[in-house]
VEXMIRO-905623 format. One record per residue (C-alpha): residue number from 1; residue in one letter; x, y, z. Coordinates in steps of 0.1 Angstrom, whole numbers, plus 5000, padded with zeros to 4 digits. Example, Ala and Ser with C-alpha at 12.3 -4.5 7.8 and 13.67 -1.06 7.14 Angstrom:
// VEXMIRO-905623
pavex: 1 vokol: A x: 5123 y: 4955 z: 5078
pavex: 2 vokol: S x: 5137 y: 4989 z: 5071
//
This chain:
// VEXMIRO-905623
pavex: 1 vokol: X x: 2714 y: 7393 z: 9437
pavex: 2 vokol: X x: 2691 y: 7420 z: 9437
pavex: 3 vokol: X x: 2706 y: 7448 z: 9461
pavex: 4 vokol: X x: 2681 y: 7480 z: 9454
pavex: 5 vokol: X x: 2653 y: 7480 z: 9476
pavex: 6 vokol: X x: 2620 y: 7496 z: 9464
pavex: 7 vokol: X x: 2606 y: 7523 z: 9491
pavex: 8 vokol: X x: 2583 y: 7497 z: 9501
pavex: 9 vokol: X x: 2598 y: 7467 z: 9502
pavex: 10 vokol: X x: 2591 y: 7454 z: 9544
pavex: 11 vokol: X x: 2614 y: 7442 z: 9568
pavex: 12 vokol: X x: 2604 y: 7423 z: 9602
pavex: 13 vokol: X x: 2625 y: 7420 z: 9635
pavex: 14 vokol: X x: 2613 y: 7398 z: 9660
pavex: 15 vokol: X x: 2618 y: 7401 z: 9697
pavex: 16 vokol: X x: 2610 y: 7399 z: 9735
pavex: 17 vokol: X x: 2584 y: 7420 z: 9744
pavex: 18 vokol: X x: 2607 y: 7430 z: 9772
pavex: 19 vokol: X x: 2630 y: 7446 z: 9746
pavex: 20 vokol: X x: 2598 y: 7463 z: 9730
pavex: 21 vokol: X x: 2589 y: 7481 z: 9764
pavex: 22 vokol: X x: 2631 y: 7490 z: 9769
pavex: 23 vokol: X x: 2625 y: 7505 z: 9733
pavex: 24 vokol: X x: 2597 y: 7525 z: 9739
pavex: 25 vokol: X x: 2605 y: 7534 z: 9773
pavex: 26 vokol: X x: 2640 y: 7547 z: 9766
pavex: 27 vokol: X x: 2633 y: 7556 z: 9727
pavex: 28 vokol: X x: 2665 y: 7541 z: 9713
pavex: 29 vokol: X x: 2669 y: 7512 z: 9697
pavex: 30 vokol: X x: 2695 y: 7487 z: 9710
pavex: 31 vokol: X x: 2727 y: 7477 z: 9683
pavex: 32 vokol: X x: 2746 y: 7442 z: 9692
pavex: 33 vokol: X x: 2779 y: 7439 z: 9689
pavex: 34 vokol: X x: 2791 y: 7415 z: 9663
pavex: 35 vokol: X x: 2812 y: 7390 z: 9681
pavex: 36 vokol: X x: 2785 y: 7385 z: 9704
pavex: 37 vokol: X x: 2761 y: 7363 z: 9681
pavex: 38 vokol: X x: 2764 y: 7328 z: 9681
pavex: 39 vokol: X x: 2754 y: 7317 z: 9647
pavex: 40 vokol: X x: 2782 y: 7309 z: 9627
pavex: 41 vokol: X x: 2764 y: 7325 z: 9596
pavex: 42 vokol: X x: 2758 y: 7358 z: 9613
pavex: 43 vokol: X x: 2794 y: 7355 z: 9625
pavex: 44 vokol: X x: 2808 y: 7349 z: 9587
pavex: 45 vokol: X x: 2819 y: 7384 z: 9575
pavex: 46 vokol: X x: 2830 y: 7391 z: 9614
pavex: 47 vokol: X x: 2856 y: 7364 z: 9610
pavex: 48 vokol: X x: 2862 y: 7366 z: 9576
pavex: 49 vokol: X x: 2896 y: 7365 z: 9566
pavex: 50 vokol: X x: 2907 y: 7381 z: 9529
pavex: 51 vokol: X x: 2936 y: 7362 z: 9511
pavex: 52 vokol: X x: 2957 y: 7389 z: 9491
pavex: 53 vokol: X x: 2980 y: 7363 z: 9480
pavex: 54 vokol: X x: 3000 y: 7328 z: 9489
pavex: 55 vokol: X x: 3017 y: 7347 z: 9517
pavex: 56 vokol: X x: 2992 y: 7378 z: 9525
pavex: 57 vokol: X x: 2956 y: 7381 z: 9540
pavex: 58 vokol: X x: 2940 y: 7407 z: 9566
pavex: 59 vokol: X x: 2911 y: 7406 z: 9586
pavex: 60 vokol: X x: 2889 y: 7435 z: 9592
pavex: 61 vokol: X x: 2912 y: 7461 z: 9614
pavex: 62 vokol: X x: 2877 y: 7478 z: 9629
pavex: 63 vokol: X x: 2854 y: 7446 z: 9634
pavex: 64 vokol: X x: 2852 y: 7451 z: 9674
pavex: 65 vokol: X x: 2836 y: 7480 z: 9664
pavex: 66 vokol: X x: 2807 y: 7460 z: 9641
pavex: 67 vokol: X x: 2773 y: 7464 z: 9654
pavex: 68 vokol: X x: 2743 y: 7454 z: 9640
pavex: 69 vokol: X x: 2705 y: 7446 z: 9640
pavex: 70 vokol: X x: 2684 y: 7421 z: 9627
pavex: 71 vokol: X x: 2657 y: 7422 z: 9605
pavex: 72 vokol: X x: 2644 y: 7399 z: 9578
pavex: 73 vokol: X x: 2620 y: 7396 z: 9551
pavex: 74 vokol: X x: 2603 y: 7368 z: 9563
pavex: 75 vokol: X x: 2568 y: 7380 z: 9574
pavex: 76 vokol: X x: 2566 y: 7351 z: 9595
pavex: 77 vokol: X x: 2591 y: 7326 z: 9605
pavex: 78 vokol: X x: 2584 y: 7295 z: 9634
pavex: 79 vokol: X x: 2621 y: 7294 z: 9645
pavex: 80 vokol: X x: 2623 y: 7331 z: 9645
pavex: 81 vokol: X x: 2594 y: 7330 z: 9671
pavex: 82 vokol: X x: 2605 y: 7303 z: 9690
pavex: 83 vokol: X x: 2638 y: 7325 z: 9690
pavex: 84 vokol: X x: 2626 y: 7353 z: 9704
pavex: 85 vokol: X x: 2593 y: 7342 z: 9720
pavex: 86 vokol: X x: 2603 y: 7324 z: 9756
pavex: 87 vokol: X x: 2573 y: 7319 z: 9776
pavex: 88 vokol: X x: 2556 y: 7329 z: 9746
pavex: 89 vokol: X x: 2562 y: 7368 z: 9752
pavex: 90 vokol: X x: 2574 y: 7377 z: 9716
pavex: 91 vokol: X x: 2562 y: 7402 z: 9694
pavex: 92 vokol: X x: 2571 y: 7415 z: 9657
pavex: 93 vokol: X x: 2581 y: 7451 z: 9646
pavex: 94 vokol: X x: 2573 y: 7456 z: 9608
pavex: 95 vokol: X x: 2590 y: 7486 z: 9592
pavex: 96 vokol: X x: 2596 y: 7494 z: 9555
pavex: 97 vokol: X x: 2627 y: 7513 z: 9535
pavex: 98 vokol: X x: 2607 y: 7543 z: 9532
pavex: 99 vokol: X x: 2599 y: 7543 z: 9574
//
């Protein structure tokens, strides 16, 4: 797996327009905490638990305090719209490394 990312490699996030506006409006950008997604993919590392041996494993001693954002590199995606598009009010951010 590749893990550098040139300067202008391009990532998309979509959402509600409603989010957009509370974006702009309040000039933050909103962080979800982990344990609230409900995909069991998203949730993998969250719940992950890390054998150290036959009678030893730990979780993650800090994962209430996981946020995180979405963002893909999908430019466009049907479920991703239908996701995040109710009453057909979605719209797409595009950013890059570099921005």
């Amino acid at each position: 797996m590749n893990t550098k990312l040139n300067d202008d490699v391009e990532f998309y996030r979509f959402i509600r327009y409603e989010t957009l506006l509370d974006y702009l409006v309040n000039k933050r950008f909103a962080f979800i905490k982990c344990k609230l997604y409900s995909d069991p993919w998203e949730l993998f590392f969250y719940d992950a638990e890390f054998i150290v041996n036959e009678y030893d494993s730990w979780g993650h001693p800090e994962k209430e305090r996981f946020f995180a954002m979405c963002f893909t590199k999908t430019k466009e995606s049907e479920a991703l719209w239908r996701i995040h598009s109710k009453n057909e009010s979605g719209v797409k951010i595009v950013t890059s490394v570099k921005r």
